[in-house]
C-alpha positions in Angstrom: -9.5 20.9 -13.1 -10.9 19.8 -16.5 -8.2 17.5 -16.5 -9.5 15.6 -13.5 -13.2 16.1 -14.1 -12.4 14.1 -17.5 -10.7 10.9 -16.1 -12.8 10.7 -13.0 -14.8 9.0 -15.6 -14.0 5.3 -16.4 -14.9 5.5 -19.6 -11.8 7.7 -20.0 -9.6 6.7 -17.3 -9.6 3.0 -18.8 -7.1 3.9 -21.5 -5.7 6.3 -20.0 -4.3 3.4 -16.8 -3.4 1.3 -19.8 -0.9 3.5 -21.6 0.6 4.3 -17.7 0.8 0.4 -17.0 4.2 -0.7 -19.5 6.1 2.9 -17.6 5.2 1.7 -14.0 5.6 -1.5 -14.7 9.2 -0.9 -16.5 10.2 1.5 -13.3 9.1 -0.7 -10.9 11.4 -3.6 -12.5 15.0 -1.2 -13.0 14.2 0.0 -9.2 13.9 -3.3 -7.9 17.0 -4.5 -9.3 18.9 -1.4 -8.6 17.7 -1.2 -4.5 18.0 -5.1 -4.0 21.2 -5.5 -5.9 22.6 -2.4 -3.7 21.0 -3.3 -0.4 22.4 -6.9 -0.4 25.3 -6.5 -2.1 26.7 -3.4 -1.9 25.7 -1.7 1.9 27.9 -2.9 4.3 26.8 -5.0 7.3 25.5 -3.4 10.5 27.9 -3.1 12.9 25.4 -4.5 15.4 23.0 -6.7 13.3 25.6 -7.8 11.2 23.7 -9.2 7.6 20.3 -9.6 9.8 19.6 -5.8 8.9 18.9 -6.4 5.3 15.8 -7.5 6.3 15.0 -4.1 6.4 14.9 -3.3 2.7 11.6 -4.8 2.5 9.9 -5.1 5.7 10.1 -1.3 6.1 9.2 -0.2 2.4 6.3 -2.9 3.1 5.3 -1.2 6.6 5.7 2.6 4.9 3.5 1.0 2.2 0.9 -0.6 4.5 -0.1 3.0 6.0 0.5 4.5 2.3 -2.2 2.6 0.8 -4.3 2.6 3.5 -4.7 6.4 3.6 -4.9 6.2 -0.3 -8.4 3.6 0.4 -9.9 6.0 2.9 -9.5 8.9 1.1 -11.2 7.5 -2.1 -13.7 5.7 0.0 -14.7 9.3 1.2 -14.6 10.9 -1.7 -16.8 8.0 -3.0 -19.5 8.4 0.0 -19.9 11.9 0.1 -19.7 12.9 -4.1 -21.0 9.3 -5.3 -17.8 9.3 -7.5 -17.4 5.9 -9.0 -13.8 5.5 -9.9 -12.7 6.7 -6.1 -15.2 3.5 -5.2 -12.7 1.5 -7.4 -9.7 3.2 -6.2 -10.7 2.3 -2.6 -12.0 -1.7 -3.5 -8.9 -2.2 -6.0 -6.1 -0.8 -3.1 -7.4 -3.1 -0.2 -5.6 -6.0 -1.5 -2.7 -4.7 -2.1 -2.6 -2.9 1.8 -3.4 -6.0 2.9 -0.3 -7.8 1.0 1.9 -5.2 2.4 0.8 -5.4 5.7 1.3 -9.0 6.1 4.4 -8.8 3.7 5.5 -6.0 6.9 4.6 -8.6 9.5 6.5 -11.6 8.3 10.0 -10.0 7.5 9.4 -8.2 11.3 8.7 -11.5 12.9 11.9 -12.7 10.7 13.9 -10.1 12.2 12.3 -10.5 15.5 13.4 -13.8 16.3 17.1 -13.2 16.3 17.1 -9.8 17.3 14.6 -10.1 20.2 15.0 -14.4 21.0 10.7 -14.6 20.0 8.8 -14.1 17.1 6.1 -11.7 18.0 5.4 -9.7 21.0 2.3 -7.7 22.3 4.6 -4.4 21.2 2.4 -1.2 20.5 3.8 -0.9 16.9 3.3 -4.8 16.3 -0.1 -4.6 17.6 -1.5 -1.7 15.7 0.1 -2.5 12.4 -1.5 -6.0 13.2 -5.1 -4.2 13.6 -4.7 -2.7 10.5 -4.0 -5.6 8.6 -7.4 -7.1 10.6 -9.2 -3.4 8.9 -8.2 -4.3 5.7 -9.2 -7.9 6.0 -12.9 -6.0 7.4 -13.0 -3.9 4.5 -13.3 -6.6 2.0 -15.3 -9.1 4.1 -17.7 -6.7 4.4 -17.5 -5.6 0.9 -17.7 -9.0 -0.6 -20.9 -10.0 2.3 -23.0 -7.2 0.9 -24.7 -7.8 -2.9 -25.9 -4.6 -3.4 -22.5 -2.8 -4.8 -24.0 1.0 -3.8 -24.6 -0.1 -0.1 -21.4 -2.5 -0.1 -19.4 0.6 -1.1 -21.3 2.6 1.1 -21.1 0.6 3.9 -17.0 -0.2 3.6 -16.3 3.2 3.2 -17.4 4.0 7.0 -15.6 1.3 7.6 -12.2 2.9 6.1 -13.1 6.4 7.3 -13.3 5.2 10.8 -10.0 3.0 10.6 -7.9 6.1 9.4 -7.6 7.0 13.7 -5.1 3.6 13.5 -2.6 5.5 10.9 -0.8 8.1 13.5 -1.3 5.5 16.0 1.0 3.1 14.0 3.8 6.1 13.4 3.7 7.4 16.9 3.2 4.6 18.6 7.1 4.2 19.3 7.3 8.0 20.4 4.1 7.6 23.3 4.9 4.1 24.4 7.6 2.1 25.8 7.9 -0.6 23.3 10.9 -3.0 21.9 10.3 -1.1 18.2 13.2 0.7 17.1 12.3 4.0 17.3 11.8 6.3 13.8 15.4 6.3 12.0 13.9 7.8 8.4 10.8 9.2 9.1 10.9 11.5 11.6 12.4 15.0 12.8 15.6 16.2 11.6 18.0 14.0 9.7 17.8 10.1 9.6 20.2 8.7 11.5 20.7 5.5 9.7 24.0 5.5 7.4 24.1 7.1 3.9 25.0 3.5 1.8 22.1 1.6 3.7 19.6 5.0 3.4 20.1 5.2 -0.3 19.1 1.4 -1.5 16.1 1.7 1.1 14.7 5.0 -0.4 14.9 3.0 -3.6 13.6 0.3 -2.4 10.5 2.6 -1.0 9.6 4.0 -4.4 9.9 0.8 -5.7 7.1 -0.5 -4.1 5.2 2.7 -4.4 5.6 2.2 -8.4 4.9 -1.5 -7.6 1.6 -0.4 -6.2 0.7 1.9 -8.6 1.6 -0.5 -11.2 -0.6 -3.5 -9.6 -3.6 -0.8 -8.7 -3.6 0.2 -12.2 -4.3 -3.0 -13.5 -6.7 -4.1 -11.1 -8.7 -1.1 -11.7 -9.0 -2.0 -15.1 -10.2 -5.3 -14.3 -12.3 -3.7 -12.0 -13.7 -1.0 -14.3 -14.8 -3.6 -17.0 -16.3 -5.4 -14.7 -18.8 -2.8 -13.3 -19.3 -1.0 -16.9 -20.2 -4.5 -18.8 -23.1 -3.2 -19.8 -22.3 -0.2 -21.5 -21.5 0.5 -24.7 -17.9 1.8 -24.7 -17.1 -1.9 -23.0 -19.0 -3.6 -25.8 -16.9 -1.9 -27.8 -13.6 -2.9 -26.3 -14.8 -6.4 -25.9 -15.8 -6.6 -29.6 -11.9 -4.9 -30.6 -13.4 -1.2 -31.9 -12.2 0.6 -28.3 
């Protein structure tokens, strides 16, 4: 507990992000090369899809990511609004971005797949349209964020805007499950054992904590930025700034 009390300050969570940055960053790069390499190389073709599958190894790290982070920037957002903790303010502010890359990053490679697989690029399908929504809450988030000068009542007032999102999450997973849609259904996440083959499961599991590493690698630094940006004024930035932190 003491642990957490002490780097929910920035003063001490600043260094702390900046020793974890070169071992994310380092992970992030080995895991890349590792799940790429094996996904496009090494896994067979689908017996089906043929080499169109590969796709997969990063539209659905990218999708799993999209919901990832966006439960990561609703959660800080309400710890921030209901214990006025700052760094879960900059948690929430620094992940939007990023949810927003990956959900966009999810929408392209689907719409890539889409078009040979279903003859069009996008359809009104129930999983398309929701993770499209929460690529428009993202978006929201930091329109409203960046429309408001007041940084208390801009965080404040993007927070209920992340709480209230959070409903679109278990819409987006169970969407294929309550309603007839072109979607695959769930061949990874869901009940029992996935039921896509061992030598394409492995290189996308890699691939998923690659981007989760990538994320916490990207977040990391953005908080920093973040954190210096909002504690200018004090003295243990002064003292970074002028080379004695």
């Amino acid at each position: 507990m003491n642990f957490f009390h002490k780097y929910s300050s920035p003063k001490h969570f600043y260094p702390l992000a900046g020793r974890l940055i070169p071992w994310f960053g380092a992970i992030t790069a080995v895991l890349m090369m590792v799940g790429l390499y094996w996904g496009l190389v090494i896994a067979p073709p689908d017996y089906q899809q043929g080499d169109s599958y590969r796709i997969m190894f990063v539209h659905v790290p990218s999708a799993w990511m999209s919901l990832f982070v966006y439960v990561v920037m609703a959660v800080g957002a309400a710890i921030s609004f209901i214990w006025n903790i700052k760094l879960a303010d900059v948690l929430a502010a620094s992940s939007a971005p990023l949810g927003a890359s990956f959900t966009l990053i999810a929408l392209v490679t689907g719409s890539l797949w889409g078009k040979p697989m279903w003859g069009t690029w996008w359809v009104w399908d129930a999983r398309l349209t929701s993770e499209l929504i929460l690529f428009f809450l993202y978006v929201g988030y930091m329109a409203l964020r960046a429309s408001i000068d007041d940084p208390r009542r801009a965080g404040q007032s993007s927070a209920i805007l992340a709480m209230v999102g959070i409903v679109n999450i278990p819409i987006i997973h169970f969407s294929v499950d309550w309603w007839h849609t072109l979607h695959q259904p769930a061949s990874v996440m869901k009940l029992g054992a996935p039921t896509i083959y061992i030598t394409m499961l492995i290189p996308l599991i890699i691939m998923a904590i690659a981007f989760q590493m990538f994320y916490f690698t990207v977040l990391l630094v953005r908080m920093r930025n973040e954190i210096l940006e909002r504690e200018k004024h004090t003295g243990w930035v002064a003292d970074i700034v002028d080379g004695r932190g």
